[in-house]
Structure formats: C-alpha cells, structure tokens
N, C-alpha and C positions, 0 to 999 in steps of 0.2 A: 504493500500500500504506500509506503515510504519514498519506494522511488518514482511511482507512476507520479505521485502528487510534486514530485524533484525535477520531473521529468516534464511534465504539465508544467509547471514554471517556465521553466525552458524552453518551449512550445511556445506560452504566450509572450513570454521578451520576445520571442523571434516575431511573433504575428505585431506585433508594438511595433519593432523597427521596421519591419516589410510592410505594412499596412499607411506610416507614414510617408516612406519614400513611394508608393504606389499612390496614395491621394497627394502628395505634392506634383508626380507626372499628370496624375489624372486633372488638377486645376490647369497647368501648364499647360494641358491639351483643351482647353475652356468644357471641360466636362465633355467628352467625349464630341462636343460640336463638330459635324461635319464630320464625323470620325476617324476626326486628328487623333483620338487617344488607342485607336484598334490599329490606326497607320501603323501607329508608335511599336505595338506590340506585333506587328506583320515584319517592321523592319529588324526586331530584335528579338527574334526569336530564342538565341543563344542563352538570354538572360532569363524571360518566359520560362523556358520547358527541361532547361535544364539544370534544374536547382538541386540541392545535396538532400530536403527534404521530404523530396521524391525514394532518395536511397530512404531515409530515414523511415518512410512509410511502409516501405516490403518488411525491414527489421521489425517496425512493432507489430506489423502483421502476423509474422514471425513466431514472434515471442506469446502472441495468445494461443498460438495452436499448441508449441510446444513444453517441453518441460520447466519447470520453475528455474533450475540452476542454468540451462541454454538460457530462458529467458530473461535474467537478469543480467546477463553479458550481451544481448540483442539492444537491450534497454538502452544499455550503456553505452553501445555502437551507435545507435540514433540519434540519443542524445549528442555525441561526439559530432553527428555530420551537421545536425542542428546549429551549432558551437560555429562550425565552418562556415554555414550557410549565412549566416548571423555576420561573421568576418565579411563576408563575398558581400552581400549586399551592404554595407559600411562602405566599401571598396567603389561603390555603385553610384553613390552619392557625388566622389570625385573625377567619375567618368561624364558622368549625363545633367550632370550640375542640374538638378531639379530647384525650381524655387523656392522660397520657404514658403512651407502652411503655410495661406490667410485663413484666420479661424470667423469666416462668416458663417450666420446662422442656420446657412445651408448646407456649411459642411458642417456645421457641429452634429444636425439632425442625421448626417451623412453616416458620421462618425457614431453617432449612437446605436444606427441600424449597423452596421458592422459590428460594433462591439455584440449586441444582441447574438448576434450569426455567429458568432465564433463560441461566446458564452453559454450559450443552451447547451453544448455537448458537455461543458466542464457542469452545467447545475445537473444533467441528466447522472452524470459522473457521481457527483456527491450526494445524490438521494439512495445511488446504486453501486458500491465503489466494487463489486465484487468484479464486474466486468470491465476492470480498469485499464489493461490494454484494447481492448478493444475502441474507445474510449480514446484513449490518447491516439490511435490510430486515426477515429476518424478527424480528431482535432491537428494531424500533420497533415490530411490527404484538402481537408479543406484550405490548410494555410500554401500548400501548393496551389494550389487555384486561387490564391491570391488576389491576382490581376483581374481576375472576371469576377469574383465575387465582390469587389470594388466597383463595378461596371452595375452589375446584378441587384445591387442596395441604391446605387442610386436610381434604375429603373425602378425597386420598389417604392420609392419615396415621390415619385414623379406626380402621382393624383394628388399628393398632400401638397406637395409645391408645388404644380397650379392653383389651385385654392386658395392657396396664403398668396401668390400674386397676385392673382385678381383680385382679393382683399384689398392689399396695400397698392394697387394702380387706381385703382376706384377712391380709395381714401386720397392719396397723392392729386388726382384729379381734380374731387371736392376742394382741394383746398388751394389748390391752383384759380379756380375759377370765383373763388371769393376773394381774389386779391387781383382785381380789376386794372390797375394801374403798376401792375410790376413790369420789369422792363426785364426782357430775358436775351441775353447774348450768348450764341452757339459757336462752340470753336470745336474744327474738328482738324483733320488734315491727315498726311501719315505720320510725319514726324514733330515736334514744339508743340504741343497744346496743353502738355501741362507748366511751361516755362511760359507759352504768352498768355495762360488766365492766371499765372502766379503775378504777372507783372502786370496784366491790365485791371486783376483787382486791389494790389496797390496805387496804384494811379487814381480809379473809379473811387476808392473811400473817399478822396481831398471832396467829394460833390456826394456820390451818395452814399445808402446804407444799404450794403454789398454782402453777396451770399455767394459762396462758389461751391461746385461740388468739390470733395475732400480727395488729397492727394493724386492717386493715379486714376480715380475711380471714374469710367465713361463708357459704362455699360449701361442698358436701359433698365434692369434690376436697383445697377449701381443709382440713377436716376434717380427711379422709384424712392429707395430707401433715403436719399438724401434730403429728396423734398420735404418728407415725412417726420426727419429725424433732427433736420435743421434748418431750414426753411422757416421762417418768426412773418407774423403778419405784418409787422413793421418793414420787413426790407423792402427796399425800393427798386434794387437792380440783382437777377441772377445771371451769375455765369455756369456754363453747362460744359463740361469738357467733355466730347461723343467719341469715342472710335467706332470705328467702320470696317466691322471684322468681316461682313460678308453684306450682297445687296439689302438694303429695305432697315439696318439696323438702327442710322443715324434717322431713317422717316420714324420710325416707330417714337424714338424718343422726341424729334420734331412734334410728332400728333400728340405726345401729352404736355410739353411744354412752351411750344408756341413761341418761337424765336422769332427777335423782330429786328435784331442785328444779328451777322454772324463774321467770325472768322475765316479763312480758309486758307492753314499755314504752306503746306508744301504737297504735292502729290508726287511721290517715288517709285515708280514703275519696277519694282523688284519682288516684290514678294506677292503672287498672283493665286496662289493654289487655293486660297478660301473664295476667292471671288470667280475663278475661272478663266476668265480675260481680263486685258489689259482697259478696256471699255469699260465692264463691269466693275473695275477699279472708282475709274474715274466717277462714273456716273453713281456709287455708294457714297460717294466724300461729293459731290454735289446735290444728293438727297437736301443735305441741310438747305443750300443758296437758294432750290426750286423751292422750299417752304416756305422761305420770307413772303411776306404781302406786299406790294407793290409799294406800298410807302416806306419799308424796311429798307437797311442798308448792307451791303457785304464789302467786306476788306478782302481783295485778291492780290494776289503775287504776278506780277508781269515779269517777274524773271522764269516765272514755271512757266514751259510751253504748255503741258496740260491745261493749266485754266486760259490762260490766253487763247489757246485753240477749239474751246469745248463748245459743241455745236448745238447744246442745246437752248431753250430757249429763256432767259432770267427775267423777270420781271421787275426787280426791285433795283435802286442803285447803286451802283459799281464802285468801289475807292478802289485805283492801283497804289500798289505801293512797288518800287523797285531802288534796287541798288545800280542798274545797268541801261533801264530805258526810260525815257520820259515818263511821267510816272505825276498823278497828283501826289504823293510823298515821296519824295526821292531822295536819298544819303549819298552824299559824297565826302571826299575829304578825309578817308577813313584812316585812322589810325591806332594800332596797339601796342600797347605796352606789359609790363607786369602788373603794373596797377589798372589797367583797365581796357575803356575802348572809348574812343572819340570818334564823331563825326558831325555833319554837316545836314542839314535836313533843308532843304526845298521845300515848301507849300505852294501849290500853283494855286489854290483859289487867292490866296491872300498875297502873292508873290512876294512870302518873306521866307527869310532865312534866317536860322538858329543852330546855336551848336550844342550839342548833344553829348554827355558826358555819362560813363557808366563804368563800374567794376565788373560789370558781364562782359565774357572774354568771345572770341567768335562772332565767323559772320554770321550766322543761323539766327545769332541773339539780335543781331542789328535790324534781319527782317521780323524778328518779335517785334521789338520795341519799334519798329516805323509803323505797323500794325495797330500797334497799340495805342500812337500818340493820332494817325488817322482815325481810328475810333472815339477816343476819347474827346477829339476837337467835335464830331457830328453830336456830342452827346453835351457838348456843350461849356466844358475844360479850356482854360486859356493856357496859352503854352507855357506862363508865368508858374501855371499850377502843377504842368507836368514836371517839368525837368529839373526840379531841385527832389523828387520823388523815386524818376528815372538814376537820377545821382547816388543817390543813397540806397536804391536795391543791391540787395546781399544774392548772391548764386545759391541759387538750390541746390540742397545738398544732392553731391555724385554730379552735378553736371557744370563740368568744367569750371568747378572753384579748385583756386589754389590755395595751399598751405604751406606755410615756411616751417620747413623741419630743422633746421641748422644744416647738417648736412645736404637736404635737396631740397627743392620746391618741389613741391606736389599739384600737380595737376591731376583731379579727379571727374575723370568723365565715365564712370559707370553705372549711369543710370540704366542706361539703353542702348547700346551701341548699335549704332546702325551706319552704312556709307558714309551718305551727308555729312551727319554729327562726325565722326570719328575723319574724316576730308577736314572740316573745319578746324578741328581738335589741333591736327596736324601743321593744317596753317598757321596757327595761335604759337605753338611749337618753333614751328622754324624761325619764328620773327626772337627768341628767346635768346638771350648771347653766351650764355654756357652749354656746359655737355648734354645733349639732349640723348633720351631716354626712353624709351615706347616699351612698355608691360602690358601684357594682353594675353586674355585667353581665346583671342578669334569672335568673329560675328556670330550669334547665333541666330537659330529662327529665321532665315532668311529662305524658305523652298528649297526649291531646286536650284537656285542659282547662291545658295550656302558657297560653298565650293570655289566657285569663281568669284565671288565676292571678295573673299579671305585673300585669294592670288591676288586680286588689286590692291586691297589692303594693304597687302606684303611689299608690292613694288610701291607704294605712295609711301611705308616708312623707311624703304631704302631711300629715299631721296634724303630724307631728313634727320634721320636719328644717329647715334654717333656708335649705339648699342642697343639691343633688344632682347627683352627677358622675357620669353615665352613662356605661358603654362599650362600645362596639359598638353601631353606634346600629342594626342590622337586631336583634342579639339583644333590645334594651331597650323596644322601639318600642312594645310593648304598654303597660310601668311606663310610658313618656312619658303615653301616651293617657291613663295612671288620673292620675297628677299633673295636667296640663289639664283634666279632666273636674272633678276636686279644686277646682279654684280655684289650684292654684299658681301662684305665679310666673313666667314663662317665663326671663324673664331671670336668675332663680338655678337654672335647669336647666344643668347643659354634660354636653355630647357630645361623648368625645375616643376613640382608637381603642386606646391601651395606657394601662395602668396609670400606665405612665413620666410620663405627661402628669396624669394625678389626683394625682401627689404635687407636684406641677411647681406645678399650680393650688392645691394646701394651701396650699404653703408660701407662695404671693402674698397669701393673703385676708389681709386688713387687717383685723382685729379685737383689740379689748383685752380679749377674754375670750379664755378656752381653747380650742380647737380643739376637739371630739368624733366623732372620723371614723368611721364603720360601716364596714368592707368587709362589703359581702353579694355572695357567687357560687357557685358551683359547686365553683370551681376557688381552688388558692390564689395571689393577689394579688400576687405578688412586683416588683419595680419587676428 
C-alpha cells in the first residue's frame, strides 16, 4: 500500500509539471484556434508518443498480474522512468520556450476540469486501495494522453463558456450603451498597438478621463472583460487595442464597441497561415477603418504600401502620417542618440513646425508618436499640450528601453520580436559608439517563412554587431546560417543554452569601450 500511495505521488508531480507545460502550449496555440494546437502536436510527434510513461505503464501493468516480490521491483522501474520522464519534459521547457501561464478564468475552470480527470482514479483509489496497481496504472496511461486530455476538458467546458460569454457580452453591451457620449478609439495593426495606446493614453489624460484596455490584452473576450471590469461611467474616452488573428475578429469587437476614431499602425505581410492570404491579411486589420461612420477619423501610415494601396472602399477621414512622403504629419530631421530621439514634425493643415523630443528609441516609435500627436490635435490637444508629455514618456518595459549596467548598456527589446521591430532595434544599435552586441534567441511565431526570416535577421546583425551570443542553438540555427552566409566571424559567434550564461560572457569581454548589448527575443531575457 506504501509504495503505490509513493508511487501515486510521483505520478501526480509528473501530471503537475506535464499538465503545465501542455496548457502553457495549448494558450500559445490561442486554445486550439484554427488548430494551431493539433499542428503543434502533428509536427512533434517525437515528444507526443514517445514518452518514458508509456514504459512506465506496461510495468504497472505488470506488477498487478504478477507476484508481490516481481511486483514491487516493476513499481520501482516505473517509478524510475516516471523520474526521467519528469527530467525530459523540464528539458522541454528550454526547447519550445512555451509562454508562461496567464491564469484567466478560463483557464482556471480549465484547470479545474483536468485536475477532476486525473483525480477521480486516485479518490476511486482511496475508497478501494486493495486494487492499487491497477489504479496507479490507469492514473500513468491517462497522464500519457496528456496532450489530448488537455484538448478533451477544454471541449468539455465549451457549453459553460458560451454561457458565461454571452452573459458578460450582453452585460459589457448594457453598459456601453448607457454611456452615450464616450468616445472610443480602435488601434489595431500587426505590429505597435500596444506602445501607441500606451503613449496616446498618456497624451489623451492632459484633456480627458481615459480608459485603455490592460496591457497586451486585444482579444474580443479580452474586450468583453475589460469593459466590464474597468470601464467607470465617468470616462470620457476608451482606447481598445484589437489584434487580428484571423478575418471578422477586429468586426466582432468593432460591433460591441463602436469606434469613432481609429488607428492603423503597420501591416507586415509575413505571417499568413491564420488568415490564408495575403488579402485576407489586409482586409482583417481594415475591419476596424470600414467600421468608422462617416464623420469618424482614421490615422494611416503612407509609408505602408498596404494601406496606401487598399482598394476598398472608406468612408470616414483619412490622416496620413509619414516619415518619407508628403504626408498631413510628416517627421523629418531625425535624430538618435543614447538619451533618446528627436525630430521635426510638419503639420500641413496648420503649416507649422515643431520639434519633437522623446527617450523612445526607434523609428517604429517615431511613427507611434506622429500617430499619436495626429490624433490627438483632431480631438482637440494643442501641440503646447502634447510634447512636454511626448518628453517625458518612459519605454515600456522589454521594448527597446535601455539600462546602464556599468559594465554594458542594455538595450531590451523583448517584448515581441518580430522583423520590423528587431530592423529598427538594429538601426538604434549601429548609430551607438561602442562595442555593439546582439543576444537573441531567433524570431518566433512567424509561419512558414520562421526560417527565412531568422536568415535575414542573421545577415542584418552581421552588418552591425561586433559579436553575437546566440541561444538555443536549434531555435537560432537559421540567424547562424545568415551571419556565415554574411561573412561573419565564427569565432565572435557563441552559442550558450540560458541567458544566465550571455550575461556570464558580457561581463568577461575585455574591451575599453562600452558595452552595447541588444537583447532581441520573443520572450523576456531575464538572467
């Protein structure tokens, strides 16, 4: 009885750690949508089907048919591969770098129907302990099935969570429509929407009394809950940050919130596979501009060919904003530094010019903030009001703030790494007058064009960096191929497995100039 209950422990730490890193995949793959999360499991099958638990399961099988004294040495062996298996997926985390848990209430309910599914066999256990391998068997054969029994709880929970949306979309609605006079601004794009509604609800406080959705959150769930949870009768102006993970996503959240300005930062023709086409792209992230009403305004990028070209039809008016072509707000004059970014800003209606000062480093940041300051003048803002506000914003954390460590400046861009940003990043980088530095563990999440992305990558920091500390050397292997292909150096490449180890090698470089470290990732870089 002694060891099955030793042995049963052992079982459930395994189902703990395998059941975490399985729903950290499974959020990462937005809940099976589109079935990113089955892809997932088509491509990796190695990790899927061939687990140690699987041995584990013939042993305890084993062990109930046969004699006591075999049987407690079978025990003993399952538990052992248990132990390994347990090692393997630890191992798993550093491979496939899963997100961390977000513990919303949807996975918590998630979380509670799994826990149920595993637990029934152990209370069936303790009411009955006589058939205690048996028991423990079937509590290995289920935690093999793992992956699908994570899939399986959340199909079961799916009637309960329609119900609780339609609850709270229907409440979110009510209370939308009792607040007659709110002014709602939509920003969506592929890449900045959470840097220009961070900075254009800094600006909008100096006038009104401002509500934004909460950090990354720009799902229509996400929406829902925020209206609900923070949304006060008293505000005057929301901001809504939408992604556009597949067609109809940003309409849905347009139909409950009623946008009467919107943004519309970048369109990046890279990552295609939720949408299908390249069209399909475009015309999801102009969901939003078709929803304005004709007296509404939208902020577009005339440096992006996509909006500048898009054939459909808008109704409401146009602000361009550019750094390159005539443009109602145009920036020129641009300059960087370690402390920051300056430029020059054009207004055609008004044909004046002002200069523009900020500790946000990057061009990406400079078409936020022209976005921003076009928004903010139709709403009413003297440029008196903006730019001593534009001055004083701080970089959100992970995207491209620097820190002075004595030994390096830290440049930390890993919020997101995508082309664009990590292009920009770069440029920020070269204009820097010490030893520059690029640490990366490779683009993720990018389709099918992963791969080739990473080889540009590679050859954009051979241009620039002096050295580069790669990690993970299966996720980087591409960036490798584009540095070598480059001309780099081999010998100022390294390849170490944690972070721990890139700051480890900073601090060794022997240099009489300053450090200039990039991090570029996904994820953020913490030692």
């Amino acid at each position: 009885m002694y060891l099955v209950i030793l042995s049963l422990i052992c079982v459930v730490f395994l189902v703990i750690v395998k059941t975490e890193f399985m729903l950290e995949m499974f959020q990462k793959k937005v809940y099976n949508e589109d079935g990113k999360y089955f892809i997932w499991i088509k491509e990796n099958k190695r990790i899927v089907f061939f687990s140690l638990e699987f041995f584990s399961f013939f042993l305890f099988l084993l062990a109930y048919f046969l004699e006591d004294e075999i049987s407690v040495f079978l025990v003993i062996l399952g538990d052992i591969g248990c132990f390994f298996e347990l090692l393997r997926i630890t191992s798993l985390y550093k491979e496939y770098q899963p997100k961390k848990l977000i513990l919303t209430k949807k996975m918590k309910r998630l979380i509670g129907t799994i826990a149920l599914c595993y637990f029934l066999p152990i209370m069936i256990y303790i009411t009955d302990y006589k058939d205690g391998y048996l028991w423990l068997t079937l509590e290995t054969i289920i935690t093999y099935f793992n992956y699908f029994i994570v899939w399986f709880c959340y199909r079961l929970n799916r009637p309960v969570e329609r119900t609780i949306e339609r609850y709270e979309w229907q409440k979110a609605q009510v209370k939308l429509e009792k607040m007659k006079d709110l002014k709602v601004v939509g920003i969506t794009g592929t890449y900045g929407k959470t840097s220009t509604k961070y900075i254009l609800e800094e600006v909008l406080k100096k006038k009104y009394i401002c509500q934004s959705t909460p950090k990354n959150v720009n799902t229509l769930h996400g929406m829902v809950s925020s209206v609900n949870s923070y949304l006060d009768p008293e505000e005057e102006l929301l901001i809504a940050e939408m992604g556009a993970y597949k067609p109809g996503v940003v309409q849905s959240i347009c139909d409950l919130i009623h946008p009467q300005f919107a943004i519309l930062t970048t369109i990046e023709i890279n990552q295609i596979t939720s949408f299908g086409t390249k069209d399909n792209t475009v015309n999801a992230l102009f969901e939003l501009i078709e929803s304005l009403p004709k007296e509404g305004v939208a902020i577009l990028n005339k440096d992006d060919w996509e909006q500048v070209e898009y054939p459909g039809e808008i109704a409401c008016q146009k602000i361009w904003i550019s750094l390159e072509q005539p443009a109602d707000y145009l920036a020129q004059e641009i300059q960087y530094s370690r402390e920051g970014t300056s430029f020059s800003v054009w207004e055609k209606d008004t044909n004046q010019k002002y200069k523009v000062r900020t500790k946000l480093l990057g061009k990406h940041n400079i078409y936020h903030i022209l976005s921003v300051i076009a928004l903010a003048r139709i709403l009413g803002l003297e440029v008196e009001e903006i730019l001593p506000v534009i001055e004083d914003l701080r970089p959100l954390e992970n995207h491209l703030d620097m820190h002075d460590f004595g030994y390096m400046y830290q440049m930390n861009n890993t919020h997101r790494s995508n082309p664009l940003g990590a292009k920009d990043a770069l440029d920020v980088l070269e204009l820097m007058p010490g030893i520059k530095v690029v640490i990366t563990t490779g683009m993720q999440n990018l389709g099918e064009k992963t791969e080739e992305l990473n080889n540009i990558f590679g050859t954009q920091v051979a241009k620039v960096a002096n050295y580069v500390i790669l990690i993970n050397e299966k996720s980087t292997k591409s960036v490798f191929q584009g540095l070598i292909e480059s001309g780099f150096e081999k010998e100022k490449i390294y390849i170490v497995n944690e972070v721990a180890d890139a700051y480890t090698l900073l601090q060794q470089m022997e240099t009489k100039k300053k450090i200039y470290a990039l991090f570029e990732s996904d994820d953020d870089l913490k030692d």
